[in-house]
N, C-alpha and C positions, 0 to 999 in steps of 0.2 A: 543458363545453359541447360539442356534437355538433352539427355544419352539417348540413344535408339532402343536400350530396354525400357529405357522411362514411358516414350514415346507409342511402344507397345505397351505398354501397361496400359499404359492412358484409353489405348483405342480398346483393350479387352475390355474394362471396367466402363466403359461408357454402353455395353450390352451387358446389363445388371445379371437377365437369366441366362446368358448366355456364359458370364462370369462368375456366378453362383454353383453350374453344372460345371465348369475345368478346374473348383480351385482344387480338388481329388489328388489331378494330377501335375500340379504347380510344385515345383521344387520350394521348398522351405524355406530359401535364402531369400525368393523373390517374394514371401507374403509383405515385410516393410513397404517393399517398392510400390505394392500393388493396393497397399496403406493409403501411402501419399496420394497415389493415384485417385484414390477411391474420395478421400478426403479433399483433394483441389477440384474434383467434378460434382460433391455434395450429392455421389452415391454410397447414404443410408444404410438401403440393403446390404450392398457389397461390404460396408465396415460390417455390418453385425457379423453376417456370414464370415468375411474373416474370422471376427475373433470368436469366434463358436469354434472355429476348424483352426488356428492360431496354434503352429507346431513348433514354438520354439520357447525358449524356460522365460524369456523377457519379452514385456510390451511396455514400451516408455515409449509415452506421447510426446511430448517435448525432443525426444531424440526421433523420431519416426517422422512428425513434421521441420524440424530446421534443414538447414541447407544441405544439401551431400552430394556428392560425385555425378550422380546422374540427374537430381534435379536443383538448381541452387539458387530456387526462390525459398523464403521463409515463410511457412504459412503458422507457423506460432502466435500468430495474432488474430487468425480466426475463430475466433470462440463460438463455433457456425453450431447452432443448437439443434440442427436434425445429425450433424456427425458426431455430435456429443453424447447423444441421448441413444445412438446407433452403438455409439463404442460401449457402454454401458448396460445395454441390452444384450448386449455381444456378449460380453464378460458373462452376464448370469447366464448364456446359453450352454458358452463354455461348461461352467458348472454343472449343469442340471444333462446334458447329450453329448459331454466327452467321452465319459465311463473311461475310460481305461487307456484310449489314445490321449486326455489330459497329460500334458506338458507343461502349460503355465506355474510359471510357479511365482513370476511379480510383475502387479501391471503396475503402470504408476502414472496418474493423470496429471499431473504435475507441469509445469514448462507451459503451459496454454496465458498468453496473455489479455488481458481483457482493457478492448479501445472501443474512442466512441462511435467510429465509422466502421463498420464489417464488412468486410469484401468478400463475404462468401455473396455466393449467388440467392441466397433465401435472403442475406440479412439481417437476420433472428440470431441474437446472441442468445446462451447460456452462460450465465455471469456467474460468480463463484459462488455466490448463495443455492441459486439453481443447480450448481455442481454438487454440491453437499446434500442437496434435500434430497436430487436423483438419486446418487448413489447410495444415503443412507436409505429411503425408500428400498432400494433393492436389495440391500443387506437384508433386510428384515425382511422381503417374501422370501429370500431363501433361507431365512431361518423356520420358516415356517413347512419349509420340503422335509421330507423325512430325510433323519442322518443316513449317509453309506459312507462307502471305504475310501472316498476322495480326500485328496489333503487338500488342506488350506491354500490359497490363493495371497499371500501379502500385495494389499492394495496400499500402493503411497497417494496422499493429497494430500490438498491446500484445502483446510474447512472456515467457511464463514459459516457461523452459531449465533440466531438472535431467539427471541422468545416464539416467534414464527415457525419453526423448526426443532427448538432444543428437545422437544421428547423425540422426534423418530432418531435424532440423533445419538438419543442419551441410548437407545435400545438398539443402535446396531452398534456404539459402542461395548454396550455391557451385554452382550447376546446369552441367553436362559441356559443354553449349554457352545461345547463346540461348534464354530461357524461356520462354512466355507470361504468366506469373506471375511478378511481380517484387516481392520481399517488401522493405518499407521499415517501417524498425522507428522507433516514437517511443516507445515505453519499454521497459524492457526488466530482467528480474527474474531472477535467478540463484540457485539453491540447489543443494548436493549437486553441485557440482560440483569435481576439478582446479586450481587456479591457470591451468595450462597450457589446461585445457579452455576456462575461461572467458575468455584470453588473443584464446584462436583466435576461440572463436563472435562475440566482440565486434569483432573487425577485418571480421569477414565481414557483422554485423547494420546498418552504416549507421551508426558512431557517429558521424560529420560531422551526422546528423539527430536524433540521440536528447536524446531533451526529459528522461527521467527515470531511472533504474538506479539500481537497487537487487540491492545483494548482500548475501546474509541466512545467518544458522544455519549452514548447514556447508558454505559454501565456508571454507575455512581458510586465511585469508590473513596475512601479517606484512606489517612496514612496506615493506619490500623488495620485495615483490609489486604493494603499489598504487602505491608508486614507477613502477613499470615499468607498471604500465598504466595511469596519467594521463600516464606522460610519451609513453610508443610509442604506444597509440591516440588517445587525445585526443579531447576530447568540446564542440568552442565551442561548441556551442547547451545544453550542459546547462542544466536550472534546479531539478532535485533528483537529489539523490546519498546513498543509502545505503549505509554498508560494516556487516561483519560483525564480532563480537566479538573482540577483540585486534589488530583491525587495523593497531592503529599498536606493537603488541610489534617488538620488535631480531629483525631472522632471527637464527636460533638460533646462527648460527656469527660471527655481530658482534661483533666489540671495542669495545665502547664506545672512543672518543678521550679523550684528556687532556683537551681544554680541557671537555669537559663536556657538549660540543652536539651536538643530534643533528640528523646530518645527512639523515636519512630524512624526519624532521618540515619540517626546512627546508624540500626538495624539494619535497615534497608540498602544503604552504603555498604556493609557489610556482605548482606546478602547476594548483592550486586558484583562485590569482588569476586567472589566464589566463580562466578560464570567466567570463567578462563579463553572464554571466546568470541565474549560480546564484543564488537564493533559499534553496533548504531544504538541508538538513542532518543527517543523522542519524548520530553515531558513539557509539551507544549501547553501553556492557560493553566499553570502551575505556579502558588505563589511561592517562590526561594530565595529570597532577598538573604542576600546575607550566607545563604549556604550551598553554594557552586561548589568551593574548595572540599565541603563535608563529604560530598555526593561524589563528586568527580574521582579525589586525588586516592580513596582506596581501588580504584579499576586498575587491573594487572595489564590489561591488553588496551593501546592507545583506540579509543575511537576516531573513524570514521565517517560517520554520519553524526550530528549533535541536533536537537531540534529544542532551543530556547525556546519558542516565540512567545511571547506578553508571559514571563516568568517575572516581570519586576526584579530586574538585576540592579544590582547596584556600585559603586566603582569598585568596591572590595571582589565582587563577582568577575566581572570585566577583567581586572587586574589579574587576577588569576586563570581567567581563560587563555590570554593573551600569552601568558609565560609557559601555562603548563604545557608537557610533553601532548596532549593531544593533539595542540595548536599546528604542529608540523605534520601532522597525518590527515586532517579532517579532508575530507573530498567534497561534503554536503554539510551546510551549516542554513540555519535558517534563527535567526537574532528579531524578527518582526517585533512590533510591537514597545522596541527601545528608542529614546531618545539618542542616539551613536553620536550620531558628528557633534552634536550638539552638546550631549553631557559628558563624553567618553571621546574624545577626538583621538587623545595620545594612545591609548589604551586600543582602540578599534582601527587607529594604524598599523600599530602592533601586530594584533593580532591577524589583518589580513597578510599584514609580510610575511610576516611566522609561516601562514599558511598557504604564502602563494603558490609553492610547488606542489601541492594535491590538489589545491580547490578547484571543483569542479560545476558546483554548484551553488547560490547562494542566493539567498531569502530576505529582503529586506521591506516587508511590507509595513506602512503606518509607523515607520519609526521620526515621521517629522520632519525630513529632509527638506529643506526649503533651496531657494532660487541664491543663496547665501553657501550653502554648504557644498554647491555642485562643485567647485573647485579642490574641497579637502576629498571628498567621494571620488574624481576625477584620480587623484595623486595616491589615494589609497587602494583604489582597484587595477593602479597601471603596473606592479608587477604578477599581477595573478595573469599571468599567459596562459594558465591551463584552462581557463575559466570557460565553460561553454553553455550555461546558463543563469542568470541575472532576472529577479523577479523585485519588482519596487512598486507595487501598486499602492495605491492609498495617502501618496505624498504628494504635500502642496507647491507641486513646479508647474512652474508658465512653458508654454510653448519653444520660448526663448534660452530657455535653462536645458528644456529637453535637448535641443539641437545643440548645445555647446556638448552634450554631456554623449548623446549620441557619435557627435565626432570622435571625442577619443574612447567609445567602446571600438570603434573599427580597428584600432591599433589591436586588438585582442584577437589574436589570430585565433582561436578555435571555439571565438562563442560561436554559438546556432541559434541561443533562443533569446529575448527579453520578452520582459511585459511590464509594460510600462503604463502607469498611470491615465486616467483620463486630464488633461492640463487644467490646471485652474481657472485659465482663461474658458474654456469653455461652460464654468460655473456662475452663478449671478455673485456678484461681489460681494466681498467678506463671508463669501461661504466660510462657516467652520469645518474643522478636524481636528481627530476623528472622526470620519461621518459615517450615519447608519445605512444602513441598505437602500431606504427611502431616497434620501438627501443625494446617495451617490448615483442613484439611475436617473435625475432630474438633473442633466448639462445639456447642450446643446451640439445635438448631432450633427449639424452640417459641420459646424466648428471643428469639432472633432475629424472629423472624414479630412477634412483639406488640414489638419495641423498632423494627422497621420500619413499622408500621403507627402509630404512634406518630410516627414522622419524617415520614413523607404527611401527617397531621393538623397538626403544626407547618405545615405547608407548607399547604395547603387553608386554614387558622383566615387567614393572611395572602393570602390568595388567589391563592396560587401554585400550584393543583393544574395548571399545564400544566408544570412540572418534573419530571423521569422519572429516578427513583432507582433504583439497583439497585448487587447486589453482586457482580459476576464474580468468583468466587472463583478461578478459574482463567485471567483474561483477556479480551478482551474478543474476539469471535468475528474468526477471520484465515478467511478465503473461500481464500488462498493454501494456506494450512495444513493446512486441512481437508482440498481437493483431493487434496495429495499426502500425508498423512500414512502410505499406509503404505510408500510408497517410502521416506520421509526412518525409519522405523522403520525399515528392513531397513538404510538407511544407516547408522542408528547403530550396529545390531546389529554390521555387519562391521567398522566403527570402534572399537567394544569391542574383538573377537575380533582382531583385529591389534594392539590393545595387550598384549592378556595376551601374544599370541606374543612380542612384543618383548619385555615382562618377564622371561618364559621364558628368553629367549635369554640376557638379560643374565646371569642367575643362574647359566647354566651357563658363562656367562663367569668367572662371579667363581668360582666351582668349580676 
């Protein structure tokens, strides 16, 4: 629905100079209105001009674009990179030709969410790497303006930090004197970076505020590393926490002790409790065999979110998910990578009972599930009624298995999404699994089209056509990933080329 101020907004800002020369005499309440306006017509000009002239103490993007009274589309999901880079030129103009009508006192870019389709009119995202690079970029030309009597500006974001960017970064974080621009970080994402790199930019991003971090892919961290930085930086307001694959490995030059315990894990359990407001979780491609209970059962506040996948659980692990107090909170659970029905049947019933009344979510890629187990799987997810996402790619079922199992997800009144494997039938026989990337893009497509079309119709005959199937053979789309993929490729590249060297070397050692 559209108000008649909306509607006039709309037609003012659709005449850029004509909108540029009344905003003088624009009452101040209407500059938001004339925001969205400006922002759903992918007029530029009119955002910077706003926020040059922006006479109120707050600018939050995320609240400027969601839904409101006079217009109640969401445009939070365009991450339209000429209104991005408008709003952001805006801000420094603020700065540099307020003088003394300056008002701002916090903008916050914040609430913009990043998809794979944009519906602005250009189509050109600004993804959150490019968010970071712009505005630290502009931190730093106006550190470069001579100081005057202006205050500070507290800017909030969300920073993605890879080796691509970490110096403009590190110098609008640690500005040479007083800034105008004062960068306050409430999440904060790491890739392709040092130990030591990520050590630094995090003491300098505000971790006393940071609500969320995530460390992914190729920061290469061991236990010994995030020891050191949950216990020297320190993060009370966390409420999610990602680490990267192997996190919790022995630094390479550890003795394991006698008595058997590890005191890295300890610590870090430890350290972990201390955060009073962690919810989520994710230590995915981490070996913990054997130490669920260590990690888990110090956290004061029930998680949320839990992200096992290929942790090497084993029934002692299992056992204690199943029972502990998280078990009845979890909303998002992602188990990939385990054998369930098959080595953990009692235990992984359990567990989804416990938690049928939050889950919302759930993860079960490459855990083995065969054409045998669709009936324990069946019986184990029929009271999760809240359940509105279902992901099982990677497992070896027939066409046949899919459609029994398809039938009773309809009984699941609030799913929306699965994604369901490619069938085995449409693989040459005796395919193995696990399969690699190679192995799994080599099935037969036409097969696939009519054994999918076929699973829509199970779904439709029960009248579930608002359920949305499909098969990411490759994943499900990462907006992160995408951004920086060719930097994290050259990353690996040199990652390669410094192992063969090392190898190299060794062998002319052993010579």
């Amino acid at each position: 629905m559209w108000s008649l101020r909306f509607i006039s907004a709309e037609a003012l800002v659709s005449h850029p100079e004509v909108a540029q020369q009344s905003l003088d005499g624009v009452a101040h309440n209407l500059y938001p209105l004339l925001f969205k306006a400006s922002y759903l017509l992918e007029q530029a000009e009119v955002i910077r001009a706003l926020l040059e002239r922006w006479p109120l103490e707050e600018c939050r993007l995320g609240a400027l674009l969601g839904p409101s009274a006079d217009h109640s589309e969401d445009l939070r999901d365009r991450a339209c990179r000429a209104c991005l880079e408008a709003f952001v030129r805006g801000l420094a103009d603020h700065v540099l030709w307020a003088g003394g009508r300056q008002r701002l006192r916090v903008a916050d870019l914040t609430g913009v969410r990043d998809v794979q389709v944009q519906r602005c009119p250009c189509g050109k995202a600004l993804g959150r790497w490019g968010r970071t690079e712009l505005l630290a970029r502009t931190c730093c030309e106006l550190q470069a303006e001579p100081p005057g009597a202006r205050y500070p500006i507290e800017v909030l974001a969300d920073l993605f930090v890879t080796e691509g960017n970490f110096k403009v970064v590190m110098q609008a974080l640690d500005p040479p004197r007083p800034a105008p621009l004062r960068v306050h970080c409430l999440s904060f994402r790491a890739d392709s970076l040092g130990p030591g790199q990520l050590l630094h930019v995090l003491r300098l991003a505000g971790p006393g505020q940071l609500r969320k971090l995530e460390v992914v892919h190729n920061v290469r961290l061991h236990a010994g590393h995030v020891q050191q930085l949950l216990a020297q930086v320190g993060f009370p307001k966390l409420t999610s926490l990602t680490l990267p694959a192997k996190a919790f490995d022995a630094p390479p030059a550890c003795t394991p002790p006698p008595s058997g315990e590890d005191p890295f894990l300890t610590s870090i359990a430890w350290e972990l409790s201390q955060m009073t407001q962690l919810t989520e979780l994710s230590v995915a491609f981490s070996t913990l065999t054997g130490k669920i209970r260590k990690l888990l059962s110090p956290l004061r506040t029930p998680l949320r979110a839990l992200d096992l996948a290929n942790c090497s659980l084993n029934h002692a692990d299992m056992a204690f998910l199943a029972n502990c107090a998280h078990a009845t909170h979890l909303e998002v659970l992602d188990l990939s990578g385990h054998s369930l029905v098959n080595l953990f049947p009692s235990t992984f019933f359990r567990l989804l009972g416990r938690a049928a009344q939050t889950l919302r979510v759930l993860t079960l890629e490459e855990c083995g599930i065969e054409d045998g187990h669709v009936n324990t799987l069946i019986l184990a997810l029929s009271p999760c009624l809240e359940l509105r996402e279902l992901r099982f790619l990677g497992n070896p079922l027939s066409a046949r298995a899919l459609r029994r199992l398809f039938a009773a997800l309809c009984e699941l009144p609030k799913l929306q999404c699965v994604e369901f494997p490619v069938p085995k039938d449409c693989y040459p026989e005796g395919a193995a699994y696990p399969q690699d990337e190679l192995a799994m893009s080599k099935f037969d497509q036409q097969k696939y089209d009519v054994i999918a079309e076929d699973l829509r119709a199970v779904l439709l005959r029960a009248g579930r056509g608002d359920i949305q199937v499909s098969t990411p053979i490759f994943g499900s789309f990462d907006p992160d990933i995408q951004e920086t993929s060719n930097e994290l490729g050259a990353f690996l590249l040199q990652a390669f080329k410094t192992a063969l060297e090392n190898f190299s070397r060794a062998l002319k050692q052993m010579e």
